[in-house]
C-alpha positions in Angstrom: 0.0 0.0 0.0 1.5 3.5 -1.0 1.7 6.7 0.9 3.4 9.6 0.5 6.2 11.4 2.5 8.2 14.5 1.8 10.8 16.4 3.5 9.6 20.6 3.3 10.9 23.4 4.9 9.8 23.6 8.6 5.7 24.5 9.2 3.5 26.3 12.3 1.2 24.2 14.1 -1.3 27.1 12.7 -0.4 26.7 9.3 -0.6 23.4 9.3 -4.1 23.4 10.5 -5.0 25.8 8.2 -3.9 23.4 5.2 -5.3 20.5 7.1 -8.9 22.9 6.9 -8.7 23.8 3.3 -8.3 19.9 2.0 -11.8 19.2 4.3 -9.9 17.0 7.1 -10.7 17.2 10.6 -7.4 17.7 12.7 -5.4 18.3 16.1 -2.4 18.9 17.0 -0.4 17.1 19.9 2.7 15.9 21.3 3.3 12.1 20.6 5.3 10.4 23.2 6.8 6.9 22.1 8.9 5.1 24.9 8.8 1.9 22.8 8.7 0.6 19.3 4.6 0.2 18.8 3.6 -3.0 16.9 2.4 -2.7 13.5 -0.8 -1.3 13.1 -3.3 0.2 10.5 -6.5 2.4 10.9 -9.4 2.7 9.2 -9.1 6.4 8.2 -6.9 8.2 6.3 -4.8 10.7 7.3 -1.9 13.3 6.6 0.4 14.7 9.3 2.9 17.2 9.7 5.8 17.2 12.3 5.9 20.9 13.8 8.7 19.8 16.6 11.3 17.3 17.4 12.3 14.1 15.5 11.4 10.8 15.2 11.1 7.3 12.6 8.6 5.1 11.4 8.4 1.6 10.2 6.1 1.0 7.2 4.8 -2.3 6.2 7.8 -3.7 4.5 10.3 -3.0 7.4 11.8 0.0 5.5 12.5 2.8 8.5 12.0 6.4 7.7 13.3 9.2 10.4 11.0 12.8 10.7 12.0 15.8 11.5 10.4 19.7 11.3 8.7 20.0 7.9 8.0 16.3 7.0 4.4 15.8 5.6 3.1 12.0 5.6 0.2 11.0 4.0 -1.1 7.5 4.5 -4.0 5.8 2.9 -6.5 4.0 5.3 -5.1 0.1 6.1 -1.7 1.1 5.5 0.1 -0.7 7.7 3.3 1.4 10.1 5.4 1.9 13.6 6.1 4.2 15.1 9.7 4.0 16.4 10.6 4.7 20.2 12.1 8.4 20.1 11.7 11.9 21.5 8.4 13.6 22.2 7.4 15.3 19.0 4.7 17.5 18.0 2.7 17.1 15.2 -0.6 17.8 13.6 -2.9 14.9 12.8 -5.7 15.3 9.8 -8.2 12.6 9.3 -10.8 12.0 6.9 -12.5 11.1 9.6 -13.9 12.9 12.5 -12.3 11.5 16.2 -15.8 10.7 17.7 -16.2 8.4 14.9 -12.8 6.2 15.0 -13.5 2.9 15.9 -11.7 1.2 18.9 -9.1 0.4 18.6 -7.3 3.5 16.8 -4.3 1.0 16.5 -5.6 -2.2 14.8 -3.9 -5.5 14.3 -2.7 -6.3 11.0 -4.3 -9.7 11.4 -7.8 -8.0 11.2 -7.3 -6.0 7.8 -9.5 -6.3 5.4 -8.2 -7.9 2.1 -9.3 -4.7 0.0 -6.6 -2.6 2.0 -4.0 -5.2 1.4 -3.8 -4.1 -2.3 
């Protein structure tokens, strides 16, 4: 499953949001504290995110590791299967196509449960 990652010039938690408004997603901005390597996971939304502060890495579903830093934008399909590496808080803004009321539990879902069609 694809997604896309770039490397920009560093962004404000505001504008951020602001660009996160314009493409119709619904957002928030927080700090994400990872003390150890999460498991693999997927959600059922899709989602783009910008690191504001600090750095970081991910693992994406076929084990290659990719470190963040100020200005990185990620956007991942829903199903698409990632880590996120133990690390330094970091801040970043989270958009979803999806409002948060309406995630289902858990936000971190086995890869055991994901539905063929997100496997393409």
């Amino acid at each position: 499953m694809e997604y896309k990652f770039n490397q920009g010039a560093p962004i404000t938690e505001e504008a951020a949001l602001e660009l996160a408004a314009d493409m119709g997603f619904h957002s928030l901005a927080f700090d994400l504290v990872v003390d150890e390597d999460e498991p693999m996971h997927w959600h059922d939304f899709s989602s783009v995110s910008w690191v504001i502060e600090g750095t970081g890495a991910f693992r994406d579903g076929d084990g290659n590791v990719t470190e963040v830093s100020p200005g990185c934008r990620l956007d991942a399909p829903a199903g698409w299967l990632h880590a996120n590496l133990a690390g330094p808080p970091l801040r970043f803004v989270l958009a979803t196509d999806v409002a948060g009321e309406d995630w289902t539990m858990p936000i971190n879902k086995d890869p055991a449960d994901r539905p063929e069609h997100f496997a393409a």
